[in-house]
SEKE-104967 format. One record per residue (C-alpha): residue in one letter; y, z, x. Coordinates in steps of 0.25 Angstrom, whole numbers, padded with zeros to 4 digits, always signed. Layout:
BEGIN
aYZX
...
# end
This chain:
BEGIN
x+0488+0467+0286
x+0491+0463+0272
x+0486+0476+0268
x+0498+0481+0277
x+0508+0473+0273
x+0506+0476+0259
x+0504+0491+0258
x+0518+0498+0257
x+0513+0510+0263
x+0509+0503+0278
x+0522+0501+0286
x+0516+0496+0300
x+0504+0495+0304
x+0495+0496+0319
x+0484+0482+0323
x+0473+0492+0330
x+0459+0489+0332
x+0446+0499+0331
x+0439+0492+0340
x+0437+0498+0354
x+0445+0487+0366
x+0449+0479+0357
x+0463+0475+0348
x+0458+0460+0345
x+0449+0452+0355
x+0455+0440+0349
x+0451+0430+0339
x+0436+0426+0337
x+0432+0413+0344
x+0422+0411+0334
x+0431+0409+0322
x+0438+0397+0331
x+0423+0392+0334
x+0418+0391+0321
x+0432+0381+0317
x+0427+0367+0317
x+0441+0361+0318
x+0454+0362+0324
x+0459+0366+0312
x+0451+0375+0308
x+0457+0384+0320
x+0471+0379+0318
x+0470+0387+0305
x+0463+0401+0311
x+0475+0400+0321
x+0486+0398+0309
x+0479+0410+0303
x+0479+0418+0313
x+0493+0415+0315
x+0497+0419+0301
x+0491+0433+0301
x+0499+0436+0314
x+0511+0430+0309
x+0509+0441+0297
x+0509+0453+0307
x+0520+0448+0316
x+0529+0446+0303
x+0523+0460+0296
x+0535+0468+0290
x+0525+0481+0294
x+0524+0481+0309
x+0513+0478+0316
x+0508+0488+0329
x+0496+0481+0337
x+0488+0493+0344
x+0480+0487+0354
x+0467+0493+0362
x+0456+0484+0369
x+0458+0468+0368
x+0471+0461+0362
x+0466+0446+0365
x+0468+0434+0359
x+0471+0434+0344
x+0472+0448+0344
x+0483+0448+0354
x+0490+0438+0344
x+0488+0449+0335
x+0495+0460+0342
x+0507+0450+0345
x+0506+0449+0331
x+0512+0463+0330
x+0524+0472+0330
x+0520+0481+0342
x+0509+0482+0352
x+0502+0494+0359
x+0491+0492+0367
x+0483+0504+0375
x+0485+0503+0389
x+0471+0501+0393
x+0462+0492+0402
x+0456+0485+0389
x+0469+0482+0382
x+0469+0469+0385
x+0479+0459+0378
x+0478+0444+0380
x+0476+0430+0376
x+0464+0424+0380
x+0465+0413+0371
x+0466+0403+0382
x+0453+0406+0387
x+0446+0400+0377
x+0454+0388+0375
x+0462+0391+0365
x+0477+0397+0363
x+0482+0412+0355
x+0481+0405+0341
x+0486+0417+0332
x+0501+0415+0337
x+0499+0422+0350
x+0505+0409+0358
x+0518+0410+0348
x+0520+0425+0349
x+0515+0428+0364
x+0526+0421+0372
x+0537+0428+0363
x+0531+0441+0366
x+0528+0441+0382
x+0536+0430+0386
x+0531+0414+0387
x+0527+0416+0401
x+0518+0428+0399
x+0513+0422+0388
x+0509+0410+0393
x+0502+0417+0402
x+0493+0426+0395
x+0491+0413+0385
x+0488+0404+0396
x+0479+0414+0405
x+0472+0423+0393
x+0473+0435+0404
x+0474+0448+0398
x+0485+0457+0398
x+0483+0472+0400
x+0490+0481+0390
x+0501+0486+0402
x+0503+0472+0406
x+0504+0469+0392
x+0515+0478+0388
x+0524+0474+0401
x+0525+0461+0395
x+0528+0464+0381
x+0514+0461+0374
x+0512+0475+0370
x+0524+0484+0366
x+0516+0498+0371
x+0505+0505+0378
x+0497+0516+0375
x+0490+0523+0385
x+0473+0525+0384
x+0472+0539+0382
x+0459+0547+0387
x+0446+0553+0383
x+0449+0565+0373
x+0439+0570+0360
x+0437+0553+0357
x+0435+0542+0367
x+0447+0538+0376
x+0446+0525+0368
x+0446+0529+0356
x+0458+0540+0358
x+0467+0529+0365
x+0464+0520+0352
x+0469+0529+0342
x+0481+0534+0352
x+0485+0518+0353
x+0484+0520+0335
x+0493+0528+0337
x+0504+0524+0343
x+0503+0511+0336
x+0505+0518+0323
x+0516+0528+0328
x+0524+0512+0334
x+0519+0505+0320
x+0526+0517+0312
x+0539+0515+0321
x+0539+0500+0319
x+0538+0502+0304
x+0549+0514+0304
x+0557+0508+0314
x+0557+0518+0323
x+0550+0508+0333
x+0556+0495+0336
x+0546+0483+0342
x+0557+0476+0348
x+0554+0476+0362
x+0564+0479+0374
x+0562+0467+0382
x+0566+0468+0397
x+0575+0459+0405
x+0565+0450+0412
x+0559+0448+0398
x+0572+0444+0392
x+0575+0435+0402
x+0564+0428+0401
x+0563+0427+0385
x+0578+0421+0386
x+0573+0411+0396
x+0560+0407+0389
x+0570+0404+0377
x+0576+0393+0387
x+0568+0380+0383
x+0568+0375+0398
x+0562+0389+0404
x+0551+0386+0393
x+0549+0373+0397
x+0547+0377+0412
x+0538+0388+0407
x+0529+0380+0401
x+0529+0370+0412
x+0524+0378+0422
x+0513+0385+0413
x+0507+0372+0409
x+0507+0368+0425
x+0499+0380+0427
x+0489+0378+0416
x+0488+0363+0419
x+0485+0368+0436
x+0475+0378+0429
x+0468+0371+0419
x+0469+0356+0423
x+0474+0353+0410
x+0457+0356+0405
x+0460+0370+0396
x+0469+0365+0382
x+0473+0380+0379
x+0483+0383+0389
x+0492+0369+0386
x+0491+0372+0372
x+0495+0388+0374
x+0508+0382+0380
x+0511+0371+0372
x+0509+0380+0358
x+0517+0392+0364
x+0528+0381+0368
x+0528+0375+0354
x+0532+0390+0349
x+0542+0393+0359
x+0549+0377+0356
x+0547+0374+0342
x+0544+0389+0336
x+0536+0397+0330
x+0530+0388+0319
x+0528+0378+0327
x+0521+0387+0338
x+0511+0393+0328
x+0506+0379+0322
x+0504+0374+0336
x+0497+0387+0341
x+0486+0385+0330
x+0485+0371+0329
x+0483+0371+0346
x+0474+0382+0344
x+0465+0375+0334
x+0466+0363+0343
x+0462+0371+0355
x+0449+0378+0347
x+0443+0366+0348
x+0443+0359+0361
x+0432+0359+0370
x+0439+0368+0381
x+0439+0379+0370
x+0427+0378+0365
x+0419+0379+0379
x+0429+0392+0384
x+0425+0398+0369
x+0411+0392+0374
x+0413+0401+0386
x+0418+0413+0379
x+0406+0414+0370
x+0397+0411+0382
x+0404+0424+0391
x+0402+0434+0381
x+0386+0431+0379
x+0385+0430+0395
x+0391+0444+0391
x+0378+0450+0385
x+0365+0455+0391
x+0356+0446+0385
x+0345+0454+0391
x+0350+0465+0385
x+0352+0480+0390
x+0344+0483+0403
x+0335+0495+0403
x+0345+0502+0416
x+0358+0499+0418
x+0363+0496+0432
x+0372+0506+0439
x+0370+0504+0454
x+0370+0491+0458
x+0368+0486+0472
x+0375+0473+0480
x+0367+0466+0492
x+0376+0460+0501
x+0391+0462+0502
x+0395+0448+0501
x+0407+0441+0493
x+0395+0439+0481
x+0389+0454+0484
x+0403+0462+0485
x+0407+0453+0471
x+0395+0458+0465
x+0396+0470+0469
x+0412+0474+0468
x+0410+0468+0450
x+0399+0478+0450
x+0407+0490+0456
x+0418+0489+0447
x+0409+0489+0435
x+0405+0503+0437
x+0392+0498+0446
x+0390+0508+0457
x+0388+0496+0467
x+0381+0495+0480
x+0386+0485+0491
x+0374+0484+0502
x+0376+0474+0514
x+0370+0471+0528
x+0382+0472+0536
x+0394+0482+0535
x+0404+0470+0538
x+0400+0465+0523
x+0399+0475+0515
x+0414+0479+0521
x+0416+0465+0515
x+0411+0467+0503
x+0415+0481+0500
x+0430+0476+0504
x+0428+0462+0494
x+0423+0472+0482
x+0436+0483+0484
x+0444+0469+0486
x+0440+0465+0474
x+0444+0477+0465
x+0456+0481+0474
x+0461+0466+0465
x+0458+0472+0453
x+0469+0484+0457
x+0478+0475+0462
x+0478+0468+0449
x+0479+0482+0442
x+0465+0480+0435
x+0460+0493+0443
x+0466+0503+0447
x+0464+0507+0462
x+0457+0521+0458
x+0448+0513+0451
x+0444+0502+0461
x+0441+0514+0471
x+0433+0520+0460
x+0424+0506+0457
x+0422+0505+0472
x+0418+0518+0475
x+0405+0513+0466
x+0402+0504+0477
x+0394+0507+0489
x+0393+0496+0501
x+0381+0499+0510
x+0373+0492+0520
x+0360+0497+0517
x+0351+0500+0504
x+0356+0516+0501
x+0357+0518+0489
x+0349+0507+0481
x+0339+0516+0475
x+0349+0517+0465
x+0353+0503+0463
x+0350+0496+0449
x+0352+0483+0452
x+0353+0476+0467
x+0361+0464+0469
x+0359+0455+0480
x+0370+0446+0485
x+0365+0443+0499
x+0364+0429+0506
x+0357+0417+0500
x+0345+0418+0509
x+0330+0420+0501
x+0326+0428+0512
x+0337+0437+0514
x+0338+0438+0496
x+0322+0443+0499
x+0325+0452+0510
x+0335+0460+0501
x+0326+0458+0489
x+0316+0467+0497
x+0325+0477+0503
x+0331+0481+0492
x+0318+0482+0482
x+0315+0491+0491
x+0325+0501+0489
x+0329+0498+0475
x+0323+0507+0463
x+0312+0500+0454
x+0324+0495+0442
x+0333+0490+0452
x+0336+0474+0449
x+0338+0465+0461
x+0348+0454+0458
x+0351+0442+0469
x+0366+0436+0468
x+0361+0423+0472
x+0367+0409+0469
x+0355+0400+0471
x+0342+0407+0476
x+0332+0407+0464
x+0329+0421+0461
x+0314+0420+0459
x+0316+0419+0473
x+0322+0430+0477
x+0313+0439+0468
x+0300+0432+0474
x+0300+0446+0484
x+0305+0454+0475
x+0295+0464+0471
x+0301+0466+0456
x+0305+0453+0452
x+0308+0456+0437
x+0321+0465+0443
x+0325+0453+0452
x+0338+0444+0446
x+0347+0435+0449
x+0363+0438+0448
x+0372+0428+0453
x+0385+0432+0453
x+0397+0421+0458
x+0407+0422+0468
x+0417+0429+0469
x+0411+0439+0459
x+0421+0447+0454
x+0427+0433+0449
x+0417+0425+0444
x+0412+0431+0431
x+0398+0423+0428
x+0385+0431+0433
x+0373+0422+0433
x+0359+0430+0431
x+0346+0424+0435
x+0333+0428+0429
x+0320+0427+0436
x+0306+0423+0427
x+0304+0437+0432
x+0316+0446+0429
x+0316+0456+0418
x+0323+0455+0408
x+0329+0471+0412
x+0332+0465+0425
x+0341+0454+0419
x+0347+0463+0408
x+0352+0472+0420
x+0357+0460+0428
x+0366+0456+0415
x+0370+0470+0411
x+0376+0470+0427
x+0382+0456+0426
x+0389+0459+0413
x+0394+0474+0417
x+0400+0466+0432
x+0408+0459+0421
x+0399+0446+0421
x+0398+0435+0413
x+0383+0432+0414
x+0371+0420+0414
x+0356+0422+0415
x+0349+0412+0420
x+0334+0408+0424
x+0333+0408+0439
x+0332+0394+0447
x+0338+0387+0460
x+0353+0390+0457
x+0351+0398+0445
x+0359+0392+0435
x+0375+0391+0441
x+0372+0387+0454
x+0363+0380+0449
x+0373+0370+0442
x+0383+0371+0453
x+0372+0364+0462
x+0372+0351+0457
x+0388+0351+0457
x+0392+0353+0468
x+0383+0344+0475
x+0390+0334+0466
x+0402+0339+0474
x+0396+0338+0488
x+0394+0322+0485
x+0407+0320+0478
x+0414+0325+0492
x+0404+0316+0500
x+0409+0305+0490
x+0422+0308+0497
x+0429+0317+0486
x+0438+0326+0493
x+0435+0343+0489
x+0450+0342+0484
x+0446+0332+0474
x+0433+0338+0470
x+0440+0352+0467
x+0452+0344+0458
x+0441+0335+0450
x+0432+0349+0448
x+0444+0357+0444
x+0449+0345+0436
x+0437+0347+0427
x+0439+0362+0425
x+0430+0369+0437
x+0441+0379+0442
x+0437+0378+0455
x+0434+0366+0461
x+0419+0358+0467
x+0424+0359+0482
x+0432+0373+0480
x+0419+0377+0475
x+0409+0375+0485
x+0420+0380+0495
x+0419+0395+0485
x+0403+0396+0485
x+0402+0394+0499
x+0397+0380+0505
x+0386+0387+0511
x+0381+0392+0499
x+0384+0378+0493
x+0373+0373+0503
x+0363+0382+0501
x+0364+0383+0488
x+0365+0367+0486
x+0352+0366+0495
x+0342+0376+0487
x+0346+0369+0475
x+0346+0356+0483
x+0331+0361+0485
x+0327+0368+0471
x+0332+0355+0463
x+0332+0343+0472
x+0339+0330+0469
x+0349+0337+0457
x+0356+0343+0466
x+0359+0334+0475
x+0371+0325+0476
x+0381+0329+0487
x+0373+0331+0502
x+0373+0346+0505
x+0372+0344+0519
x+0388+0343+0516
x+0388+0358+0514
x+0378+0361+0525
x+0389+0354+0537
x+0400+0363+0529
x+0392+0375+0532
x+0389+0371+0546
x+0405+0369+0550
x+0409+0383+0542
x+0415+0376+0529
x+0409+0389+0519
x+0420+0387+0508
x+0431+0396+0506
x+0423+0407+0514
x+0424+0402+0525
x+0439+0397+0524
x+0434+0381+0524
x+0423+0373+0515
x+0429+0361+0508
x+0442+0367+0509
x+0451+0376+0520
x+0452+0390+0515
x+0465+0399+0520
x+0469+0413+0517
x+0481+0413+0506
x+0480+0396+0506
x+0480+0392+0491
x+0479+0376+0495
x+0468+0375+0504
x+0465+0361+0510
x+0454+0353+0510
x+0444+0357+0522
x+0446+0345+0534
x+0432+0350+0540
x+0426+0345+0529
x+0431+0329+0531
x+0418+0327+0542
x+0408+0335+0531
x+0414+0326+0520
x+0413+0312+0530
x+0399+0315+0535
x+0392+0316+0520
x+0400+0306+0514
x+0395+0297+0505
x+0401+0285+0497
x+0406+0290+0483
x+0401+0282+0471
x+0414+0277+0463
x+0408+0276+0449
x+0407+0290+0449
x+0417+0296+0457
x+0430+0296+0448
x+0435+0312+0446
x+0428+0311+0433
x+0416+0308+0437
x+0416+0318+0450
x+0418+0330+0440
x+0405+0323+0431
x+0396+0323+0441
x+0400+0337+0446
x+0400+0343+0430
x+0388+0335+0425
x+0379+0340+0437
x+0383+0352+0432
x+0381+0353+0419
x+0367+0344+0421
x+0363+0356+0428
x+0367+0366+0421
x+0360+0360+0409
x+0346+0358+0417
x+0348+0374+0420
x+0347+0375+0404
x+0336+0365+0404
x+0327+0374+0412
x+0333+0387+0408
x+0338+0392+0418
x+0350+0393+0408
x+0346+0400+0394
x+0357+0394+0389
x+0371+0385+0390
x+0381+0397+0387
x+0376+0404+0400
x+0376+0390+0407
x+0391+0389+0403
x+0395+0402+0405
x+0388+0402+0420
x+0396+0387+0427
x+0409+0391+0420
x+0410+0405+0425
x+0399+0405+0436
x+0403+0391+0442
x+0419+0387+0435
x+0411+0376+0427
x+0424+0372+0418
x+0427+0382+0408
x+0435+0372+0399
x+0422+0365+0397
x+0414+0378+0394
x+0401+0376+0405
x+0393+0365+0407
x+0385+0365+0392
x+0398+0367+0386
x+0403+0354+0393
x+0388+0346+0390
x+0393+0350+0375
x+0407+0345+0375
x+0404+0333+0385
x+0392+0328+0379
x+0378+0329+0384
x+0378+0314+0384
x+0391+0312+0390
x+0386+0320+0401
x+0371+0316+0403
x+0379+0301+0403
x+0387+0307+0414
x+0375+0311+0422
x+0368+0297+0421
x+0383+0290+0425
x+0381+0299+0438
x+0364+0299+0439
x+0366+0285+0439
x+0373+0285+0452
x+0369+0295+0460
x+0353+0300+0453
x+0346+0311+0450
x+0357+0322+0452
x+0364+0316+0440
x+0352+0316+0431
x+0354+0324+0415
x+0345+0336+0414
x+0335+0334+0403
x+0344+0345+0393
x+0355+0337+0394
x+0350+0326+0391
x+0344+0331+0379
x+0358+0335+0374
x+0364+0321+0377
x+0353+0315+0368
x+0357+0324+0356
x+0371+0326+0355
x+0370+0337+0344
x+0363+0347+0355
x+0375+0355+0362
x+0373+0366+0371
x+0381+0376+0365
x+0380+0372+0350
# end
């Protein structure tokens, strides 16, 4: 920029970046990481501030050209500018994701992004992260044109609609600088209304009110960033511009360094190595895949596989479901359409890549075998040998099962190296963690090809060792059967849900067990109950068996803990369940039943059992063990997963947490070896 400012010969100049879908991704994290104060990030902010403060001020005027990513400080960049062009393209994405790691736009962006688009749109891409699409984008003022993606010609369309976009940011650069282009922007009426009433102090102050009810509601006061993104933006607006910068870096250094940051970073850093193949490139690449069973877990797998390009075979038992599935899976893209992110031409052209089917046509040509079929070993066998009857000799055979060890499974199998597990989590095409189980006998080929599939359904994904639960259900266990003895100790599901959601879980204990199913919950609880005895006692399961037998499933069945309705957003509490409640009641003990100490004993069972899963390696290591109970199981995301929390907690604050409780109520409570071995040193951290 210097270089331009000082050469007589440049009158204006164009921002456009070489690299393919990408303008600016943002600043790098790692450069707020390796700060060791407050300070220290104060002054990158202030920097960073200054440079843009150049731009925005430039005598030569500034034209942003933006392909690919605009996110984060690269966003501040281009706001930065005279003019904006963006390509009208799926990728251009612009956006401020800031808040999803804990932190605020620190380069001016809160300053400069409310005058631009207007305080309420603002707030609300500040407060949400979300990214805007360039169409969306030029509607509200963020980008001043559009250029169309031109077509395939002698070069790559890409690479033709790149140098296109150049040059009509140099044709609006030269018209800036010669006049014959103006940047001022014809604002409409709504807009102008709405500017002249956000100058009225009152209308501002009823503005912020109602954004920071919302964020209280959402975040229960546990996520920093969004307060501060309000507070700094109204310190700009109120007490100007001076006064709006220095607290936009200062809050920005303060936020780098809070714990909630550090463990969303925590989990950033974690995502993108859970998305890498650490097994490398399989020797084939799967193409055809196949779906047993048309279920809500099947027709998931089946509908994140079809729209990935996957030709995609649906087989059932009965016509009735695979009707049901077929319908969920066309559901489930016709969404996407009605939020403009398909098109309807393409949704008919991704579902015409799937087949439903009732018998096993066709499997020849599979590549891989998925099976989502009832938690039954004997039916699990049955389909086992059925298929590897029909399948070709690379064919990998995957089980989706939530518990079932799959050693087990594989024990008929007549090629046991090609048997894994993948256990996706309902409802699929929400849920982004996929958790992998590996057998003593798998191959490494057969597990590369079981990642490659993971990551290309979009996946974040875990690989674990296989064992009674794997590794996520595994740590749920011990939970909620804390929660089954809290509600016999007379805590009403109510309760339990605000003291779980108070912690950070977004959905709360009872809510939960009402999503799963309460018949999975028992048979799940009861082959763990029988794989690791005592630990995973605590609440009498025969409390969920009497659920079962009166028809209280959960949300599937339209009552479990609570009454479920068609279009009712506050459902009650479920009166069938008072008798339930009275017969299995037992006295509560009322040195550990204040709400503190009802959200310890959920979390520390937790986290005591995810750290025995590291302990006997069924884990390779914390990151995956975070990454799978805060995108697998809604662990707390502000406290990063549950070694990220033995960190910042202490290991001895939570081994001394575990006695308090093992004192009262045995062996369930007992510390795993690990981290007890943590609590004696305290320099040893799980993430170092």
């Amino acid at each position: 920029m210097n270089e331009i400012w000082a050469n007589e010969a440049v009158k204006s100049a164009v921002l456009i970046s070489s690299k393919p879908g990408s303008f600016i991704a943002g600043a790098d994290i790692d450069m707020i990481e390796a700060c060791k104060t407050s300070q220290e990030v104060t002054q990158l902010s202030q920097e960073g501030q200054k440079m843009l403060e150049k731009i925005e001020q430039s005598p030569k005027p500034v034209v942003a050209a933006i392909s690919g990513s605009c996110l984060g400080g690269g966003l501040e960049v281009a706001i930065a500018c005279h003019y904006r062009i963006a390509t009208k393209d799926k990728k251009t994405i612009l956006g401020t994701p800031e808040v999803l790691l804990g932190l605020l736009p620190g380069a001016g962006g809160t300053q400069r992004l409310p005058k631009m688009v207007g305080l309420p749109a603002a707030f609300d891409m500040m407060l949400t992260g979300r990214n805007i699409r360039a169409d969306r984008a030029k509607k509200m003022g963020l980008v001043d044109q559009l250029v169309d993606p031109l077509g395939p010609g002698v070069k790559a369309p890409e690479a033709r609609t790149i140098e296109y976009l150049e040059e009509v940011a140099v044709g609006f650069a030269r018209g800036l600088a010669n006049r014959t282009v103006s940047a001022k922007r014809s604002k409409g009426l709504i807009q102008k209304i709405t500017d002249y009433a956000m100058a009225l102090p009152f209308v501002r102050r009823q503005v912020y009110k109602t954004v920071e009810s919302k964020v209280q509601k959402q975040t229960k006061g546990l996520y920093p960033a969004p307060l501060k993104i309000i507070e700094v933006v109204k310190t700009g607006l109120d007490q100007g511009r001076d006064a709006g910068y220095l607290t936009e870096s200062q809050s920005f250094g303060q936020l780098a360094v809070t714990n909630e940051s550090k463990a969303l970073i925590g989990l950033y850093h974690g995502q993108v190595r859970c998305k890498k193949n650490k097994f490398g490139t399989p020797q084939r690449e799967v193409k055809t895949l196949a779906v047993l069973g048309a279920g809500l877990m099947g027709a998931g797998i089946a509908q994140v596989s079809v729209d990935k390009g996957l030709k995609t075979i649906l087989k059932d038992t009965a016509q009735q479901g695979l009707d049901r599935g077929q319908q969920q899976v066309f559901k489930g893209l016709n969404s996407k359409v009605k939020k403009k992110s398909l098109t309807s031409f393409e949704r008919d052209s991704i579902l015409s890549n799937l087949t439903g089917q009732l018998d096993y046509k066709g499997f020849e040509k599979a590549d891989m075998v998925i099976e989502a079929v009832f938690e039954d070993i004997n039916i699990k066998h049955k389909v086992l040998k059925e298929v590897e009857a029909v399948i070709p000799a690379h064919c990998i055979f995957a089980s989706n099962t939530s518990a079932l060890p799959i050693s087990q499974i594989a024990a008929v199998s007549k090629r046991p190296e090609k048997v894994i597990g993948m256990h996706y989590f309902s409802p699929v095409d929400k849920m982004q963690l996929l958790e992998i189980i590996t057998t003593d006998k798998t191959s490494q080929d057969t597990a590369a090809s079981a990642v490659a599939v993971g990551l290309k359904q979009g996946k974040v994904v875990i690989v674990v060792k296989d064992g009674p639960g794997f590794y996520t259900t595994r740590c749920l266990g011990p939970m909620l059967a804390e929660v089954v003895r809290v509600l016999q100790e007379g805590t009403d599901p109510k309760k339990i849900d605000a003291i779980s959601t108070a912690f950070g879980f977004p959905v709360g204990a009872a809510t939960l067990i009402d999503e799963v199913g309460v018949d999975v919950a028992a048979h799940v609880a009861e082959d763990l109950g029988k794989a690791f005895g005592e630990r995973f006692g605590g609440g009498n399961i025969e409390l969920f068996k009497l659920m079962v037998e009166k028809g209280f499933l959960g949300r599937k069945a339209g009552k479990g803990f609570y009454v479920y309705q068609e279009g009712v957003k506050n459902r009650s509490v479920n009166s069938g369940m008072d008798e339930i409640l009275a017969r299995f009641k037992v006295p509560a003990k009322p040195e550990v039943s204040t709400d503190e100490d009802i959200q310890m004993r959920f979390v520390t069972r937790f986290v005591n059992e995810a750290a025995m899963c590291l302990q006997e390696g069924i884990l390779s290591n914390p990151v995956e063990g975070d990454i799978g109970a805060v995108f697998g199981l809604g662990f707390p995301p502000c406290l990063g997963g549950p070694f990220r929390y033995a960190d910042s907690y202490g290991a001895k604050q939570l081994v001394d947490k575990l006695r308090k409780y093992e004192a009262v109520y045995g062996s369930q409570f007992t510390p795993c070896q690990l981290l007890l071995d943590y609590a004696n040193s305290p320099s040893k951290k799980f993430h170092q």
